[in-house]
Every structure is written in structure tokens, then in C-alpha cells.
C-alpha positions in Angstrom: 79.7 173.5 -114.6 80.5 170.8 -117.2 83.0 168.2 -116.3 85.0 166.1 -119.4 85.8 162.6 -119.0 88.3 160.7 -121.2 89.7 157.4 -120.8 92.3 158.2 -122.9 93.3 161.0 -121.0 96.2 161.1 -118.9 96.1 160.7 -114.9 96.5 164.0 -113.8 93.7 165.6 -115.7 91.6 168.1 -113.8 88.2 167.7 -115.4 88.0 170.2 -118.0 87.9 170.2 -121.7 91.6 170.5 -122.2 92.3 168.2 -119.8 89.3 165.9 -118.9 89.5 163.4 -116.2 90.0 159.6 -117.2 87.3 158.1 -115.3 83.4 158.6 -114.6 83.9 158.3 -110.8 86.6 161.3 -110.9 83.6 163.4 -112.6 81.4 161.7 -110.1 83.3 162.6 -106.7 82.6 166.2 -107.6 79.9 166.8 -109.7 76.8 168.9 -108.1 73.7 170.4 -109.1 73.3 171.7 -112.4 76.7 170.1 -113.6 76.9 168.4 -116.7 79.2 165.3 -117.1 80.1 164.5 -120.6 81.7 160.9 -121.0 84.0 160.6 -124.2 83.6 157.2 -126.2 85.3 154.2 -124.9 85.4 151.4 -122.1 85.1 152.5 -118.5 86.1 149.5 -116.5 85.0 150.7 -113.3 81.6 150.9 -111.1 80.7 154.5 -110.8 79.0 155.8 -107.4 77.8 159.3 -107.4 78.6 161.2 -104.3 76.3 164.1 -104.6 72.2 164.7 -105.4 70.7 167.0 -107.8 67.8 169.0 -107.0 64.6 169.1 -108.8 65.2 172.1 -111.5 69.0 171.4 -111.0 69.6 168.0 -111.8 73.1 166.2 -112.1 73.3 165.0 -115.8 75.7 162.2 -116.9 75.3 162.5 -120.6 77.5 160.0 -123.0 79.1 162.4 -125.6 78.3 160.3 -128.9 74.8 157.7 -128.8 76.1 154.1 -126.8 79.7 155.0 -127.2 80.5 155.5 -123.3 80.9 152.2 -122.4 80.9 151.2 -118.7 81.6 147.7 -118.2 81.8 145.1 -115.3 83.7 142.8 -116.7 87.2 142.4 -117.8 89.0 140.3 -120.5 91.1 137.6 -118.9 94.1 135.2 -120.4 96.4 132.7 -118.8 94.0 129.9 -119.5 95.0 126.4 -118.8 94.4 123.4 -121.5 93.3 120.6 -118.8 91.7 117.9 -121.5 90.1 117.6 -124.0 87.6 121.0 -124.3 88.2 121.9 -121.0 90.4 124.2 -119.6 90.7 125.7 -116.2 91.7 129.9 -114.5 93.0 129.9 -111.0 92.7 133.7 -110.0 94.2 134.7 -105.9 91.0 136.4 -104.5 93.3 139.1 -103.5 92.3 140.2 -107.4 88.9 140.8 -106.8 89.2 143.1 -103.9 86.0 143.5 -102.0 83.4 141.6 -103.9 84.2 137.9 -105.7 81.7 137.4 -108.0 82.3 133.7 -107.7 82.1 133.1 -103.9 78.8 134.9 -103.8 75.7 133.1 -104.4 73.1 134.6 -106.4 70.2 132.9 -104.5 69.9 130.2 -102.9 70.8 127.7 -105.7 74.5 126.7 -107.2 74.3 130.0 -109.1 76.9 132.1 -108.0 76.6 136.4 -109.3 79.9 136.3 -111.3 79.7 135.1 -115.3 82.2 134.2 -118.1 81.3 135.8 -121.5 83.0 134.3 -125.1 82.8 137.1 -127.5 80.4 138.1 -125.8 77.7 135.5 -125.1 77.1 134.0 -121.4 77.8 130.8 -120.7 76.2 128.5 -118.3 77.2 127.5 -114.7 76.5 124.3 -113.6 77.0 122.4 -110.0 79.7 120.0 -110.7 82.8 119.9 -112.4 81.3 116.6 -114.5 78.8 118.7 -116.0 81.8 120.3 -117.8 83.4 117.7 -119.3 80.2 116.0 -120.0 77.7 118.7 -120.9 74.2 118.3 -121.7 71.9 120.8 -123.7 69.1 122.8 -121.4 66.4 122.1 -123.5 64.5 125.2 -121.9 67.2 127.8 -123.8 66.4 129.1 -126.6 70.0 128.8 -127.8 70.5 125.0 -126.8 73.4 124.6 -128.4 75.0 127.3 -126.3 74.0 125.7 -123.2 77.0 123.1 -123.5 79.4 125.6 -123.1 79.4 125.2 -119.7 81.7 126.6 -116.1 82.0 125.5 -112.6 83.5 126.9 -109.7 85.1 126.4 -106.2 87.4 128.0 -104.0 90.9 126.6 -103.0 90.9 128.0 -99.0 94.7 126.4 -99.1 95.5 128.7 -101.6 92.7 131.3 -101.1 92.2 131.3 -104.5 89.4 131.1 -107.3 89.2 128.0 -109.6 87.7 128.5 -112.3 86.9 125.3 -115.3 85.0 125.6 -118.5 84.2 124.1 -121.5 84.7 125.6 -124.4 84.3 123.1 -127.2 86.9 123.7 -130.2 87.8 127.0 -129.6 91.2 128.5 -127.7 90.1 130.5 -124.4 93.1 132.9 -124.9 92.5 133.1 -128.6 89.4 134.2 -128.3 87.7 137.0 -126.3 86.5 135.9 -123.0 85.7 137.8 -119.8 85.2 137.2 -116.6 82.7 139.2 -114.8 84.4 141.4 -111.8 82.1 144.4 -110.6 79.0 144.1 -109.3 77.1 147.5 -110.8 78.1 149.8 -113.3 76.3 153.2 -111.5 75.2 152.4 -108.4 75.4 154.9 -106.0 76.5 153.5 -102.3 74.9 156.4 -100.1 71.1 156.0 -100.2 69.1 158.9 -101.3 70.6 160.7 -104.0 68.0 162.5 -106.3 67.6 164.0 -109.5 70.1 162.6 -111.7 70.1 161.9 -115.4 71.8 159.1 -117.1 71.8 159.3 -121.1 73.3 157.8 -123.5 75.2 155.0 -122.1 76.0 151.5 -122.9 76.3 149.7 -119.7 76.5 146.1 -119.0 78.1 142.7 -118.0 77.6 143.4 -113.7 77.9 140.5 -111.1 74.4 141.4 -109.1 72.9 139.1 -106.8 68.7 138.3 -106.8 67.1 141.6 -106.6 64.4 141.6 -103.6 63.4 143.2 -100.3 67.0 142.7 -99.1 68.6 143.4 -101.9 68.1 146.5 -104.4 71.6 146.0 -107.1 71.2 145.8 -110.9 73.6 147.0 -113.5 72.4 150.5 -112.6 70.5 151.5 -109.8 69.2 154.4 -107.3 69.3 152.9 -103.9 66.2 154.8 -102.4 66.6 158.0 -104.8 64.0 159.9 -106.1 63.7 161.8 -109.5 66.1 159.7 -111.5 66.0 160.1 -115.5 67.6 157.0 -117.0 67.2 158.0 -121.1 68.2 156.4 -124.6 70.7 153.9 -122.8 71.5 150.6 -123.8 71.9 148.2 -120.8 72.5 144.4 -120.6 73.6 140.8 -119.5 73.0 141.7 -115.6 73.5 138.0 -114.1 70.1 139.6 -112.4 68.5 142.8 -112.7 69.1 145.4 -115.4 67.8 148.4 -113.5 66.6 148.9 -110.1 64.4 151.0 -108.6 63.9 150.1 -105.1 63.5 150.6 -102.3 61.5 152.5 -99.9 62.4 156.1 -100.8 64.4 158.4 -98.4 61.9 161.6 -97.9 64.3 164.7 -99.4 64.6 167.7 -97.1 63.3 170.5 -99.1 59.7 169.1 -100.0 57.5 166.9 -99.4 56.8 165.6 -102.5 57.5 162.3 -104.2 59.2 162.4 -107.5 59.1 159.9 -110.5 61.4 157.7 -111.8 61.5 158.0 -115.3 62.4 155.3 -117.6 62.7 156.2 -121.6 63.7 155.1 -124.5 66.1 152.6 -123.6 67.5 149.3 -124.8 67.4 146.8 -121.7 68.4 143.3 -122.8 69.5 139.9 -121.8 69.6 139.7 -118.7 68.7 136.8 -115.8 66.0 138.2 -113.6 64.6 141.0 -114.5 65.0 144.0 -117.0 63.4 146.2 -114.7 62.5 146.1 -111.2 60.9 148.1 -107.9 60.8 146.6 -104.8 59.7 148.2 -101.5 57.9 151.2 -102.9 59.7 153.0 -105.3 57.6 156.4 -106.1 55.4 156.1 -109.4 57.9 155.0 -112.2 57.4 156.0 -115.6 58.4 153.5 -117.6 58.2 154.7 -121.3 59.0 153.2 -125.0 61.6 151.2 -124.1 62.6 148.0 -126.1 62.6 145.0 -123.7 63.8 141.8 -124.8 65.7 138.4 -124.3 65.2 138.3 -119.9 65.7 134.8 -118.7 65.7 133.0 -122.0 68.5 130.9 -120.7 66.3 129.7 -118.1 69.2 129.7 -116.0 67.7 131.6 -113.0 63.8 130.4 -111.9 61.2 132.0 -110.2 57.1 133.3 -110.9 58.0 136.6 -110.9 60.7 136.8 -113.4 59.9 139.2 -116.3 60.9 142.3 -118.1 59.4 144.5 -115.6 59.0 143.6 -111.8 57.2 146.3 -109.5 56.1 145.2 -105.7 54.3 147.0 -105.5 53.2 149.0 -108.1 51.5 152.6 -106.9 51.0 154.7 -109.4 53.0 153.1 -111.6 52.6 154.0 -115.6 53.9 151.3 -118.2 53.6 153.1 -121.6 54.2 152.3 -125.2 56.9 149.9 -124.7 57.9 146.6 -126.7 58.2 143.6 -124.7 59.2 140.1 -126.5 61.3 137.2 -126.1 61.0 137.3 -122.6 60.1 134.5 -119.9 57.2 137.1 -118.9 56.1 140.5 -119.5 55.1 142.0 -116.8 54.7 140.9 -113.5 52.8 143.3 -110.8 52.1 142.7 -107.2 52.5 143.0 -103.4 49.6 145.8 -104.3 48.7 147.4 -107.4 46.8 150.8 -107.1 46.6 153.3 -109.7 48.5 152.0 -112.5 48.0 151.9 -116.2 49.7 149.5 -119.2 48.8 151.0 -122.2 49.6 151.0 -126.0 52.5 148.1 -125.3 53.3 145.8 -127.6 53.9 142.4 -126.5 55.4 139.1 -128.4 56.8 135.6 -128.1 57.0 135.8 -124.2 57.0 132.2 -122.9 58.9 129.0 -123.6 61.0 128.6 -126.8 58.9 127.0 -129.3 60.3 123.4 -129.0 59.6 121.1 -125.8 57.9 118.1 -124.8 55.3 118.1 -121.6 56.3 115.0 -119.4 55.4 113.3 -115.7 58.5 114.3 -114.8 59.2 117.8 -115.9 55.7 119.4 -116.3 55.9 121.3 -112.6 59.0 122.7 -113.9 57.8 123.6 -117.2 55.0 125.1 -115.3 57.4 127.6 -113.3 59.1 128.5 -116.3 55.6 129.4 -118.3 55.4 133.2 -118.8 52.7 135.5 -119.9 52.5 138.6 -121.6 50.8 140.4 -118.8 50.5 138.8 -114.9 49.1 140.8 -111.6 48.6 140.3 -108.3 46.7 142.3 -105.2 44.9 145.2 -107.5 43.4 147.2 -105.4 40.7 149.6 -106.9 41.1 149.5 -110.6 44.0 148.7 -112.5 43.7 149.7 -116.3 45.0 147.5 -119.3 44.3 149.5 -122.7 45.4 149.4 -126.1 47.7 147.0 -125.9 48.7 143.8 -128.5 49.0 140.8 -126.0 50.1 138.3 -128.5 52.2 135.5 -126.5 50.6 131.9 -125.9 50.4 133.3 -122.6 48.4 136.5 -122.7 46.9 137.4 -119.9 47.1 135.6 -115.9 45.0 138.0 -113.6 45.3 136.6 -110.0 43.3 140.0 -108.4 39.6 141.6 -108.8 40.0 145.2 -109.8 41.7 145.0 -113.5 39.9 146.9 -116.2 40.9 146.0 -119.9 39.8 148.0 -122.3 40.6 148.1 -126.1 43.2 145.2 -126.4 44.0 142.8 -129.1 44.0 139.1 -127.2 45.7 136.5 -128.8 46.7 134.0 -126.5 45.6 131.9 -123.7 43.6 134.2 -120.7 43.1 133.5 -117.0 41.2 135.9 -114.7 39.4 135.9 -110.8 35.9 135.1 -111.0 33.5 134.4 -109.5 32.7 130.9 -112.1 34.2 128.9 -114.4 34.1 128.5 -118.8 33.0 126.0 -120.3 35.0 122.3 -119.2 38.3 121.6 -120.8 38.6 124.8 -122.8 42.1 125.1 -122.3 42.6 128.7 -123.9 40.1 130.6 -122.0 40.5 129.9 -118.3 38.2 131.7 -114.8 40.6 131.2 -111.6 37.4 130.0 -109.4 37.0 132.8 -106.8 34.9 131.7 -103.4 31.9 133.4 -101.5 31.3 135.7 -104.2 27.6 135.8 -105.8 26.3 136.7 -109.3 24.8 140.1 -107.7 28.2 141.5 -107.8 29.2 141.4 -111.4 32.3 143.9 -110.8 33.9 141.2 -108.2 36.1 140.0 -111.2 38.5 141.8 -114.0 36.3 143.3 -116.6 36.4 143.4 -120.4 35.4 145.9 -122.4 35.9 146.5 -126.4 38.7 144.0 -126.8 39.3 141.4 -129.5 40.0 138.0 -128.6 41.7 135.8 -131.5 41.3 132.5 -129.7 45.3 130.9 -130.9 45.7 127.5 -132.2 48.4 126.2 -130.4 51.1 123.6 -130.4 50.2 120.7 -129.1 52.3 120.5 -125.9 51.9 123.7 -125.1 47.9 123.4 -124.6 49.2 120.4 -122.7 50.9 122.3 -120.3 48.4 125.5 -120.1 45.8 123.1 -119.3 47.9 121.9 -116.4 48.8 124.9 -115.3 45.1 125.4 -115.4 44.3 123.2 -113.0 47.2 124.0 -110.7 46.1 127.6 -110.0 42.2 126.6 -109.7 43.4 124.8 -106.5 45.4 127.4 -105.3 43.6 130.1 -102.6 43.3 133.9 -104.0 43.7 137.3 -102.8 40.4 139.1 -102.7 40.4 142.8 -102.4 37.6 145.1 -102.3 36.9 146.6 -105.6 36.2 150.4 -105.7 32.8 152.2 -106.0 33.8 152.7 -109.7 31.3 151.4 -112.4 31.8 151.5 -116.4 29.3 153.4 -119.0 28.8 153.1 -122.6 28.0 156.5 -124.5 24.2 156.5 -125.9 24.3 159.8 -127.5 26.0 163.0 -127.2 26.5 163.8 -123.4 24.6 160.5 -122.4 25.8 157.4 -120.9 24.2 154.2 -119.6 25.7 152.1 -116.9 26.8 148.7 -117.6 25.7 146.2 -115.2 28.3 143.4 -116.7 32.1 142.9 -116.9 32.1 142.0 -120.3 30.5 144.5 -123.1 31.6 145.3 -126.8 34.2 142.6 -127.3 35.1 140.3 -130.5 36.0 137.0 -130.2 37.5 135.3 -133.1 38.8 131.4 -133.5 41.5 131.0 -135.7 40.6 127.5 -135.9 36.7 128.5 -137.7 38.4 131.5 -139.5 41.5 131.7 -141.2 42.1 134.8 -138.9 46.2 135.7 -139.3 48.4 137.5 -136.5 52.4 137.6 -136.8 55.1 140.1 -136.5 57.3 141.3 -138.4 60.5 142.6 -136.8 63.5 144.9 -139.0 65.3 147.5 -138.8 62.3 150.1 -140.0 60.5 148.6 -136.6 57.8 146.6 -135.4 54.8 146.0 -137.7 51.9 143.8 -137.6 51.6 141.3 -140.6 47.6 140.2 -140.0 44.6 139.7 -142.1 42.1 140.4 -139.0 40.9 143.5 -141.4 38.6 140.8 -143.4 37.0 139.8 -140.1 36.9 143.0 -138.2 34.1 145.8 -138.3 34.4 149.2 -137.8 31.9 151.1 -135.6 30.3 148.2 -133.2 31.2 149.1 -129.8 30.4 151.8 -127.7 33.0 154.1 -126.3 33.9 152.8 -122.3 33.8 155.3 -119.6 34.9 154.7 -116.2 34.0 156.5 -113.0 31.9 156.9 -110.0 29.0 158.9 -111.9 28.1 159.7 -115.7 28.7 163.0 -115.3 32.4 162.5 -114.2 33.4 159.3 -115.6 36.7 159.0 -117.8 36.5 158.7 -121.4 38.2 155.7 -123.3 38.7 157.4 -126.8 42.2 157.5 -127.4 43.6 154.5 -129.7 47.1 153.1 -129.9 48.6 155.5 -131.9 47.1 158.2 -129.7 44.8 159.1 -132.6 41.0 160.1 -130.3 38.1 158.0 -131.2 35.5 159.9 -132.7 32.0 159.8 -131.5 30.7 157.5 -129.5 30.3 154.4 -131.7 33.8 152.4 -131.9 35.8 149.8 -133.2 37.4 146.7 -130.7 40.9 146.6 -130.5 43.4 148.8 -129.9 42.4 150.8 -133.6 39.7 152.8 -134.1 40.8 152.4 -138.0 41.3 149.1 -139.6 43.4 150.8 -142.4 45.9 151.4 -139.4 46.6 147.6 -138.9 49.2 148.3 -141.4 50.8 151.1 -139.4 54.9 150.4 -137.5 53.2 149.4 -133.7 57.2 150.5 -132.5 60.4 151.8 -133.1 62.7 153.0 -130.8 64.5 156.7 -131.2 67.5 158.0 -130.1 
């Protein structure tokens, strides 16, 4: 059956074309397998929660009828300002108006951070912990949009009253002039009985939800499955979560018919700006595949602290596949953990994933600076082999590999790089760093992440920033390490045709390059047409040297590593490093997103 929604409808309509319904959760109360739910453009100001599961080859689709035009929104837009002095102003709101859930008596975590959030025209503006901090703000220096970070809101509740004080400063400008929301709901499609499968979400904008820190406990982002199985989220647009953007937690609820476990996919969406995470699985959620999605802008207010904030957040990640996606401007990539088994990050592109570009390294702040540093790529607890392919890992931060069992393969490496081993580079090299691994001898060369076929374009960086990586360095070689037991695979190189020797190294067939001896050149260039590389590393690279990797228990049966980043198979058996087989490709769009 297909169900019509319209918010400008009437009341009274009944769900068909003629006379659609006015909201998604009408549509939603009903709809069961096989039904499609077409969602007319507009603002839904409502949180949807789907009543009903899909089944495998009849799923439950919730399609928006044009591309982003279905809006479903958490917050709402909100006048009677009062002028109190100067640029501050103040909302009282009864807490009768907020129903079940205020946003702004709800901590987010255990800091001052409460879930709820106040947008002008659209930008987030920053809580602090005292009503002085208004009318006296300071910049966060840690934002990359410092001058934003004085427009500042605190909040208490008046118990007298029971009511919701609300001040904020908002410099020159006239709160009920402008647009400003105040964030009310605390998902957009969530559904409240655990369990529900098969369902597809396309096309949606969804954003601006009051969601608390996403963990163990807690499983809410602007959209998530609560334990379902088989969920499609496709060419949506989601954003400015206070936390999470989309959740895929927890442990799953076994379905009836079956006993099989079925994949989240995750596609060619939009997931931006948002506090803790753009993605996240807690608990074990069943094999995601996360797939050419365009990540970007998580945590750059630095508002919200942790190590594991990042783009995408799996504990644990089983089976997980992380696949051609672009990931920048983010306090971290990717953060895996709480065991890793069976997953593979390949042909990403990552970019400008750490602290903005401007900051100063003192006594005082450096342990702080030090929980806000992010890297391209960090895992924890790999057990057997992890795989890292054809990907461009081009932060300050590239790479911080905290388990034995990661195989990286045909990457471009420009950025800073720690990994568990067994012994240490050379002293004070602060760009190429061995977390020091105990009771581990040189007989077992595979006790450690190995390398094989990547380039490594050693980054000249900023001066503070080698500062603080060195620091950071030394924190995390005093820190105890997880070590697991590495599988009984081993790596080969192809001789000849139908031939391969075994390696008895982690390291074989890489580049290493120093932009500091060779004028080697690595930006990107971001518009409209996509994501391209603007590099010169052609002059300085040859075609051919390495040998293709294969990766397995024996010869005979060992995996192949011949596909490049564009998908393009690597002929023969002799290779080029990096994540091209070609040079002339280096010119090639690395990413754009379709809809």
C-alpha cells in the first residue's frame, strides 16, 4: 500500500493521495510491510516512531517525495524574547511546554552541558556554566569558528515557578528579529519499541534533536534503530545532533522468523555538524555497511570532550565495512574499539581531521589539547586482522593503532603515525611514533600492525602542533596496551604467475617520502564537481616497484590485494604504492556524492 503525507494537508485526511495525512507519525502508526510512505516537501515538527517492522523482502520504506525536501525537525522557532542589558536577553518558558522531555533540565553527560540547544539562523551557539560567561564572553580558542563562540546561553530552572530560564547573548542582533530556535524533541525517527527491522529511510533532511551522550546506556541520535536489524538509511541529509547523528546500537533483538543477522546499511548520506559523533554502534550492532557518505564538521566546536569522539564510533566493530566515504573537518575519523574483528576501511578519503589550524601548546592547557587531538584513523582491541586499504589519510594525525592485528595495505600516509610494537624509532622523531609493546621478542615479527605497499609523505608541520604530537607521544608510551593474539594469517608477495613467497616482515614495498628533502606537494581541493587531489607526488613516485600483497593462511588460498581506489584491478603482479596503480590517476575526483 502507499501512504501520502502532507503537512499542508488538512487534519482529517486519511492517508491517501487525495487526501494524505499531515504528519509522518499518522503514516507511521499504520504502515506495514511492503508499504511505501511518501513524505511531501515541508517541515515536520514532530519525532516520528514507527510502530510496525518490515520483513526482509518486504521492507517498510519512508521515502521523501522530492531529494531533502521532507524536513523533520526537532526544534522550533521561538519569540517573546526579553532585552535584559546590554547584548543579553533572557526566555522564561513553563516546563509544562516541553511535555515529557526538557531538553534543558537534562544533562548531556556529566558536565554543565545540558541536551537542549539554541540555533540563530541556524548556527549553534555555546552553553556555558554561569550566567557571567554571558555577559562577559570569551572566545573558545579550540573552535574553528571563534568568533561564534561568544555568542553564548546559560540555563537554570525556577522550581518556584517551575519554569525554564533561559539567557543569551546575542551581540548586536534582535533575538525576535532574527530566526532563533530552541531545540524541543529529542530524535527525529526513533522508534520507542525495540526491534523493528527492515525499514528504509530515503531522502530526508533531518536535524536539530536534543540527544543525550550516546553509550552503553544510552542508544538516541537524531535517527536511530533501537536494537533493529536490516535498516537502510539512503541519500539523507542529517545534522546538528547536540550528540549523535545516527545510531546503531545496541545489542540486536534476535527476529522470529530466522536466524540470521542482517546489516545496517549506511549510503550516500550527508551527516554533518554534530557534537559527538556522526555515526555510532554501541553494544553490537550486526555488521554495518557504512558506504560513500560525506562526513564532516563533528565536534569542531569542541564543546563536548572525549577520546572517542569522531565521525564514526563502532564498539565494537564485527564485521563492520567502512567504504569509500569522505571524512574531514572532524575532531577524529574513525574511532574503533571494545573489539575489532573482521572489518575493512577502504578507498576513504580522509582530510583536516584534528585541531583548527591556530593554537598555542602551553603548561597549562597541553593535557587538554591532548584530549581534543584527533586522527584520521584510531583502533583499539583488533583481534585477528583488521584491514586498512586504499585509503588517503592526510590529517596531521594519520594513523594511532593502539592493537596488534591491523594490516595496511596500499594507503597514501601523510601525517603523523603511531602503532603497537614491539620497539621504538629512532629518538625524538616526532612524526613517526612505535607505542612500546612489552614481553614481545623479535621472533614474532607479525606481533605488531603491518605495512605493506603504502606511501608515507613524512608532513612538515606547524610548529605547535609537533609540540603537542610529541607530547602526546610520550603520554601513550607510558600507558599499558591491549595485546591480543594475532591470527595464524601471514602475508605473500607474488613472484610470478601462480607463485608467492612469504614475507617474514611487517613492513615490505612501501615509499617513504620527506617533504622537507623533496618539495613533495599534497592538498585538496574541495568544489562543487567534488573532491580532487592537487599533488605533485607524480614527479617522485614510480610505477611498478612493489609486489602485489596477499593475505592468508597458505599461498594457495591467500587473498589478493589488486584492486586500487577507483576499483580499477592491478595488473600483474608488479605494482605501484599507494592507493593507484596509475600515476596519471592522481588527477582523478577521489569523491563526490550522488543522489
Amino acid at each position: 500500500m502507499q501512504i501520502f503525507v502532507d503537512i499542508n494537508a488538512s487534519e482529517n485526511g486519511n492517508g491517501s493521495q487525495e487526501f494524505p495525512f499531515k504528519y509522518i507519525q499518522q503514516a507511521a502508526d499504520i504502515a506495514q510491510p511492503g508499504d511505501y510512505v511518501q513524505v511531501m516537501p515541508g517541515e515536520y515538527h514532530e519525532e516520528v516512531h514507527p510502530q510496525h517492522s518490515g520483513t526482509s523482502d518486504k521492507p517498510i520504506i519512508y521515502a521523501s517525495a522530492k531529494q531533502n525536501r521532507a524536513i523533520i525537525t526537532g526544534a522550533d522557532r521561538v519569540t517573546g524574547w526579553q532585552h535584559v542589558a546590554g547584548p543579553v536577553w533572557q526566555l522564561k518558558l513553563p516546563n509544562a511546554n516541553f511535555g515529557n522531555y526538557n531538553p534543558y533540565n537534562v544533562l548531556v553527560d556529566q558536565t554543565f552541558n545540558h541536551a537542549g540547544e539554541i540555533f540563530l539562523n541556524n548556527k549553534a551557539m555555546y552553553e556555558v556554566d554561569q550566567l557571567a560567561k554571558v555577559e562577559t564572553p570569551s572566545e573558545n580558542k579550540l573552535s574553528r569558528d571563534r568568533k561564534f563562540t561568544c555568542y553564548t546561553w546559560y540555563t537554570e530552572q525556577l522550581p518556584a515557578e517551575d519554569a525554564t530560564v533561559i539567557y543569551a547573548n546575542f551581540r548586536a542582533q534582535n533575538p525576535n528579529e532574527e530566526y532563533v530556535e530552541l531545540t524541543f524533541r529529542e530524535t527525529c525517527f526513533y522508534p520507542e519499541k525495540a526491534g523493528l527491522n527492515h525499514i528504509i529511510l530515503s531522502g530526508f533532511t533531518m536535524t536539530k534533536a536534543a540527544c543525550r551522550w550516546a553509550s552503553s546506556q544510552y542508544n538516541k541520535g537524531i535517527l536511530g534503530t533501537n536494537r533493529g536489524q536490516g535498516w537502510k538509511i539512503a541519500k539523507c541529509d542529517i545534522s546538528h545532533a547536540k550528540c549523535s547523528g545516527i545510531s546503531l546500537g545496541r545489542n540486536i533483538v534476535p527476529t522470529l522468523d530466522d536466524d540470521k543477522v542482517y546489516s545496517h546499511q549506511i549510503k550516500n548520506n550527508t551527516i554533518h555538524d554534530c557534537g559527538q559523533t556522526g555515526i555510532i554502534g554501541v553494544e553490537g550492532n550486526p555488521s554495518p555497511i557504512i558506504e560513500h557518505n560525506s562526513i564532516y564538521n563533528i565536534n569542531v566546536r569542541q564543546n563536548l570532550v572525549s577520546d572517542d569522539v569522531s565521525a564514526i564510533n563502532l564498539s565494537p566493530a564485527i564485521g563492520a565495512k567502512i567504504l569509500r566515504n569522505c571524512i574531514h573537518d572532524c575532531t577524529r575519523g574513525i574511532w574503533l574499539g571494545g573489539k575489532v574483528e573482521d572489518t575493512q576501511i577502504s578507498r576513504n578519503v580522509f582530510y583536516n581531521n584534528s585541531l583548527p589550524d591556530s593554537f598555542e601548546v602551553t603548561d597549562e592547557n597541553r593535557e587538554d589539547l591532548v584530549t581534543a587531538l584527533g586522527e584520521d584513523i584510531e583502533i583499539k582491541d583488533s583481534m585477528g586482522v583488521t584491514l586498512i586499504d586504499n585509503n588517503f589519510l592526510l590529517s596531521d594525525c594519520a594513523l594511532k593503532l593502539e592493537s596488534k592485528g591491523i594490516l595496511l595495505v596500499h594507503n597514501l600516509i601523510n601525517g603523523s603515525v603511531e602503532w603497537l610494537s614491539n620497539t621504538n624509532v629512532a629518538e625524538k622523531d616526532p612524526y613517526y611514533h612505535r607505542l612500546h609493546q612489552q614481553n614481545v621478542t623479535e621472533s614474532a615479527p607479525y606481533d605488531s600492525s603491518c605495512f605493506y605497499n603504502n606511501v608515507f609523505i613524512r608532513k612538515n608541520l606547524q610548529s605547535e602542533m609537533a609540540k603537542l604530537i610529541a607530547f602526546a607521544h610520550e603520554q601513550a608510551s607510558e600507558q599499558p596496551v591491549n595485546n591480543h593474539i594475532s591470527d595464524d594469517n601471514a602475508a605473500y608477495v607474488g613472484l610470478a604467475s601462480g607463485q608467492r613467497s612469504y614475507i617474514p616482515a611487517n613492513k615490505a614495498g612501501n615509499i617513504f617520502m620527506n617533504n622537507e628533502q623533496e618539495d613533495v606537494k599534497i592538498d585538496i581541493n574541495s568544489n562543487e564537481d567534488g573532491v580532487f587531489l592537487d599533488s605533485n607526488i607524480c614527479d617522485y613516485l614510480n610505477e611498478d616497484t612493489s609486489r602485489v600483497i596477499a593475505v592468508g593462511t597458505t599461498p594457495e588460498t591467500a587473498r589478493d590485494f589488486d584492486t586500487d581506489f577507483l576499483g580499477n584491478h592491478r595488473e600483474g603482479i608488479s605494482v605501484t604504492a599507494g592507493p593507484f596503480d596509475v600515476k596519471e590517476e592522481y588527477s582523478r575526483r577521489l569523491f563526490r556524492l550522488l543522489f
